[in-house]
N, C-alpha and C positions, 0 to 999 in steps of 0.2 A: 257321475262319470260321463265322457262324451259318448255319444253315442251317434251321432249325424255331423259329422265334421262341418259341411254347408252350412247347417242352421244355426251350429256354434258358432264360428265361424262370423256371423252375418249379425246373429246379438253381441257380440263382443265386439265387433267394428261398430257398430252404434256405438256402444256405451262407450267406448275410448273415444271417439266423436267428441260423443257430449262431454266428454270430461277431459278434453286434451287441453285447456289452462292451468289444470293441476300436473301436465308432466311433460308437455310441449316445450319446454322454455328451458335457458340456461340458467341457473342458479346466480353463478356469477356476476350475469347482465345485472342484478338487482343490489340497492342498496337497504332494500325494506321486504318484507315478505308481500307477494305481490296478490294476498289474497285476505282483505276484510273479516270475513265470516271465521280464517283462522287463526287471526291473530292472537284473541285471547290465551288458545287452547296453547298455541306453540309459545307464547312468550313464556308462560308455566311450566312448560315442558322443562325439567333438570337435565342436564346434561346425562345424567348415568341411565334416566328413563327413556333418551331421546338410542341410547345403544341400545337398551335391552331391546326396543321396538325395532329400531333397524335388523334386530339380528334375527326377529320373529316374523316375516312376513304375517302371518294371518291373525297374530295379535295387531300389527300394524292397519292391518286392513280394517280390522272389527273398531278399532280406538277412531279412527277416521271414517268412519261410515256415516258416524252422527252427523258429517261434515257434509261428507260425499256421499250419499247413498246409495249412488251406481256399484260403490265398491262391495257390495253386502253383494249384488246379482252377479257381479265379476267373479268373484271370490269362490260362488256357487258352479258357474260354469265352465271354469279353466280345471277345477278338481281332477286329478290324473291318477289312476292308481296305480301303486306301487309294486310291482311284482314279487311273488318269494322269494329269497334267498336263495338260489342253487348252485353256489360255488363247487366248481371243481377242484380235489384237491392237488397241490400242484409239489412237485419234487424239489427241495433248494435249490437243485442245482437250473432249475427253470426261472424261480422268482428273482436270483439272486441278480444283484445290478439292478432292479425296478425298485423306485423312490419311494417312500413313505406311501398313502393310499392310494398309490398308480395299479399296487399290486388287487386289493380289493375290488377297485376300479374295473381293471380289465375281468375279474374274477365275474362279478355281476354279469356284466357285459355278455361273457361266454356264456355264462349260463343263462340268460334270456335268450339269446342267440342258441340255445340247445342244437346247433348243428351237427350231423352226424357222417352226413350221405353224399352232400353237395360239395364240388371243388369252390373253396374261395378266394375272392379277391379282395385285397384287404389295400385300403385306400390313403395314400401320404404316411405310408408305413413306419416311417421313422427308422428304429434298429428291429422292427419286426414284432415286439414285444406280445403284440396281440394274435398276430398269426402264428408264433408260436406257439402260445396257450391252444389256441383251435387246433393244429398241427400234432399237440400231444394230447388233445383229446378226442383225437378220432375223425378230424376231417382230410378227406384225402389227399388232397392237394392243397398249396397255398400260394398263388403268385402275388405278391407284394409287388405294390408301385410305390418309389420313394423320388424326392427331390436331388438326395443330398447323397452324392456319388461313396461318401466315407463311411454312411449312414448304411448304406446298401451294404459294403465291401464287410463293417460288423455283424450287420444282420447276417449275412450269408457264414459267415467263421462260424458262428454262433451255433447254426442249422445247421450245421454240417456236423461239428462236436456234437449236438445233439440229434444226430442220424433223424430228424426232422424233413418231412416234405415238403420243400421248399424254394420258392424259386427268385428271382429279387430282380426289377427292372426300373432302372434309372430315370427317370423321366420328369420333364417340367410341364405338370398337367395342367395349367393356364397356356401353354403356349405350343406343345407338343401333340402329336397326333394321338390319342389314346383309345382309339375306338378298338383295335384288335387285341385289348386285355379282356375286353366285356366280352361273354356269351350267352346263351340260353340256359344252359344247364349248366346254373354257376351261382352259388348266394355272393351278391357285392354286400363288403362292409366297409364302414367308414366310421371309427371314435376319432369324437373332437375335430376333425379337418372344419378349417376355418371358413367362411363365407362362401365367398366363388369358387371356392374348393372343392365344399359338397353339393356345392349347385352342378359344377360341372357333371360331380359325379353321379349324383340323380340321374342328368340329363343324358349321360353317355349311359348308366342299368337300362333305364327306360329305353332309348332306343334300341337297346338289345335283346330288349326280353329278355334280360335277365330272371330266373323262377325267383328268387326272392332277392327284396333289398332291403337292409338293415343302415340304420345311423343313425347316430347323437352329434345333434349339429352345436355349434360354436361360433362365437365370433361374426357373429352375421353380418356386421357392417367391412370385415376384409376383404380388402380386392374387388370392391363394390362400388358403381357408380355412388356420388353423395346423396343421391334419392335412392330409395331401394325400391328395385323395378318387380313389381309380384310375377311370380312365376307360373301360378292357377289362375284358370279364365274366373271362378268368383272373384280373389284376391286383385285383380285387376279391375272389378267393380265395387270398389274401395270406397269409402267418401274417407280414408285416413292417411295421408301422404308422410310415409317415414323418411326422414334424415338419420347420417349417420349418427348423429348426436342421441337420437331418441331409439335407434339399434343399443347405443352402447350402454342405455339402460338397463336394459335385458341383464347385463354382464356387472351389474354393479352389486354381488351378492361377495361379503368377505367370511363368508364360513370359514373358508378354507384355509384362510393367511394366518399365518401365524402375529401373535402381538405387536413384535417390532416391525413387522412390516407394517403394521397399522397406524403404527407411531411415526413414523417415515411419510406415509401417505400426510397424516394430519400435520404434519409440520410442514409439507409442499406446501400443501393447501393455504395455510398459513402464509407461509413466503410470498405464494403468487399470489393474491391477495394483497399483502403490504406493498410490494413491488407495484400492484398495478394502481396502489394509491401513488404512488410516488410517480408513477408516468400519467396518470390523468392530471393530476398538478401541475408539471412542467409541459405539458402538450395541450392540455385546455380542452382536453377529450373527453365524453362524458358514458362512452362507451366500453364496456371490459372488453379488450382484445388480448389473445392467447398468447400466452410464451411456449415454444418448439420443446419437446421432453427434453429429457437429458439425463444422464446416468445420475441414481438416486445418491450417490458418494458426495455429490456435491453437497448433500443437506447434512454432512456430519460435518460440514465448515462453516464458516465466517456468512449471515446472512447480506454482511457489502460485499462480498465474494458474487452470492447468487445475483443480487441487484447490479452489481460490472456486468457478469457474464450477460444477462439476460436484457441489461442495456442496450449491446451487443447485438443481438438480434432482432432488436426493433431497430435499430439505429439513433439513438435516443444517447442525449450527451448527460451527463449526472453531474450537479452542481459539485464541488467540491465539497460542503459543507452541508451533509444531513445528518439530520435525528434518526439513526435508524431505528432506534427502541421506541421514538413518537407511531411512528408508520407502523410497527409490530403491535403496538398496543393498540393501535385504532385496529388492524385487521383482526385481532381478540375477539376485538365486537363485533365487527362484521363475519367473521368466521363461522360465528354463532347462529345467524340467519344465514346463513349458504347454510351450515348442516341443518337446519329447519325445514327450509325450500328443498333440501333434498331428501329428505325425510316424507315429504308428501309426495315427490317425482316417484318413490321408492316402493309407494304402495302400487303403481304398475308398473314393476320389473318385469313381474311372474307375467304379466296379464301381455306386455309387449312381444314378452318372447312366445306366448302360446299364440298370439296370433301368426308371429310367424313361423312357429312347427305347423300351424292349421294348416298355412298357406304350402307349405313343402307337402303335408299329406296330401291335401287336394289334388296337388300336382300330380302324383302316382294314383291318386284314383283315378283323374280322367285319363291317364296314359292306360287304362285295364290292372288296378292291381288292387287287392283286398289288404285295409291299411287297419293297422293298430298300431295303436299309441299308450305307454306307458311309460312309466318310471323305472329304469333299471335297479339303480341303487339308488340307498339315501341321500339326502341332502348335504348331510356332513362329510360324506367322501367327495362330493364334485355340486354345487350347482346347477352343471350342466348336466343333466339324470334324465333328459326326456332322450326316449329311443323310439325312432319311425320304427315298426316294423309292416314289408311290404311282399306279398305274394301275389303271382302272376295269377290272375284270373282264368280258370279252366270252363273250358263247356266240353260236351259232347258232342263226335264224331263218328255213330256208327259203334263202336263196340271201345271207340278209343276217345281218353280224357286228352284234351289236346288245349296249349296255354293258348290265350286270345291271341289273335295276328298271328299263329303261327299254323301251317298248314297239314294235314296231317296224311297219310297214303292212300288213306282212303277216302280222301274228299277229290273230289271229281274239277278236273282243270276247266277253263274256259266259262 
């Protein structure tokens, strides 16, 4: 388990160093697996063993080690332990409306967050969901910040029917002034807020002094320059330069989707794929360039449907006259090395996202705060299961505990 954020921290940016041609790269770009040493193992690789490993991280690690060896010392040092169980239990008339394992989710959540004493502030609130749980288990205030003005008007109905203390403030925290939500004597939370989101919100606890900060970050690369700019004076002594491409690895874990959404996925992947053999052909390109998302509805029609539309956006004219099932069948096979290539990128998901919770911890250490890092809940309710937990740093003043940077009555002016 960690215990020196720095030093983890600093062996973990080497080894992704050295090993950033196994996860640096697009899959896509490639017609061949772009690595010698794995050809063997991956052309063997059955389709039904190539999922069970994807869905294992740490069997995936061990089976690739023989490869990579770095991945045996990664695998050792990103290790995060998992906390107990201490859900609170919650009345129907509180859970009801929360979506399949949102409810568990926030459950864990609370209870790592064992809050009792402190008012909190709870971060891109949504309809509240979470500051209510906290609200009916005993914290005494809860000022919620939300984006979504409709979002707020339900949270607030909600809290009110539930004679819940509560208070809900509308605000666009990328572009609005948000510093007079934060206080000192105040636990800031934040589940799931995306990128720049919980960066800002770090950054606004931290300058407040806030006594404690909590969060499970998400989404790293939202709202974020296309390099991601480290936020810790170590993390800025980097030799590993992240794009948002190699963020979105972090997030490439499908525990949680249900089948047919997996089925959906695999058959884009598919499409865009045959599609971008059909535009390298007529354009003479030799380079995979992306097609713009699009509502997943189009993949229960006509694949010359998607190939028109997505023509479209490249500006790209389509002969009259193609084989579409020639082009599907050849993306078959190429289909088969993208999931390969991504099946090695895949063995540092875990390891890209821990560097960048390291780099968040660091951040509130050097701002004065005492950081712990664990695992709320399991894997199989969220992926995203790591929780900063951060506490203002006290020293003594005279007969009084007083948090760092902040001043106490009996310390002497001037």
């Amino acid at each position: 388990m960690i215990s020196n954020f720095a030093a983890t921290f600093q062996t973990l940016d080497q080894l992704l160093f050295e090993t950033r041609q196994y996860w640096q790269l697009l899959a896509f770009d490639h017609l061949s697996t772009p690595w010698p040493e794995l050809d063997a193992y991956l052309t063997e690789l059955s389709d039904l063993n190539l999922s069970a490993l994807d869905m294992d991280q740490s069997a995936l690690q061990q089976a690739l080690a023989n490869y990579v060896p770095q991945l045996s010392e990664i695998a050792k040092i990103i290790a995060v332990e998992t906390l107990a169980p201490n859900r609170p239990e919650l009345p129907f008339w509180l859970s009801n409306g929360i979506k399949g394992r949102k409810v568990s989710q926030l459950q864990d959540f609370v209870g790592a967050l064992n809050e009792r004493c402190l008012p909190v502030l709870e971060w891109c609130a949504g309809k509240g969901h979470l500051g209510r749980i906290l609200a009916f288990t005993g914290v005494p205030h809860v000022d919620s910040v939300e984006l979504q003005a409709h979002l707020c008007t339900q949270g607030e109905r909600s809290a009110r029917q539930q004679d819940l203390a509560m208070t809900f403030h509308c605000a666009d925290v990328l572009q609005d002034s948000v510093a007079q939500y934060f206080k000192p004597q105040q636990h800031a939370v934040a589940l799931h807020a995306c990128g720049k989101l919980h960066q800002n919100f770090m950054t606004e606890a931290a300058n407040a002094g806030c006594e404690k900060i909590s969060l499970s970050p998400c989404c790293y690369h939202l709202f974020t320059p296309s390099q991601y700019e480290p936020m810790s004076v170590t993390a800025k002594q980097s030799k590993v330069t992240l794009t948002h491409n190699d963020m979105k690895l972090a997030l490439q874990e499908t525990v949680t989707a249900p089948s047919r959404v997996a089925k959906v996925r695999k058959k884009e992947v598919l499409w865009r794929l045959a599609f971008d053999a059909i535009r390298r052909e007529i354009t003479g390109s030799d380079k995979y360039i992306s097609v713009p998302s699009v509502n997943k509805a189009i993949f229960s029609g006509e694949f010359k449907e998607f190939c028109t539309w997505a023509a479209e956006q490249k500006n790209i004219v389509l002969p009259t006259q193609i084989n579409y099932e020639m082009y599907l069948e050849s993306a078959r096979k190429r289909q088969q090395i993208t999931e390969r290539i991504e099946l090695v990128r895949h063995a540092f998901r875990r390891a890209i996202e821990m560097w960048l919770v390291l780099d968040r911890a660091l951040y509130l250490q050097e701002a004065g705060y005492d950081v712990a890092l664990k695992q709320f809940c399991e894997k199989s309710l969220t992926p995203r299961n790591l929780l900063i937990q951060a506490a203002k740093q006290q020293h003594i003043v005279g007969e009084e505990h007083v948090s760092t940077g902040e001043k106490s009555s009996s310390t002497p002016s001037g």
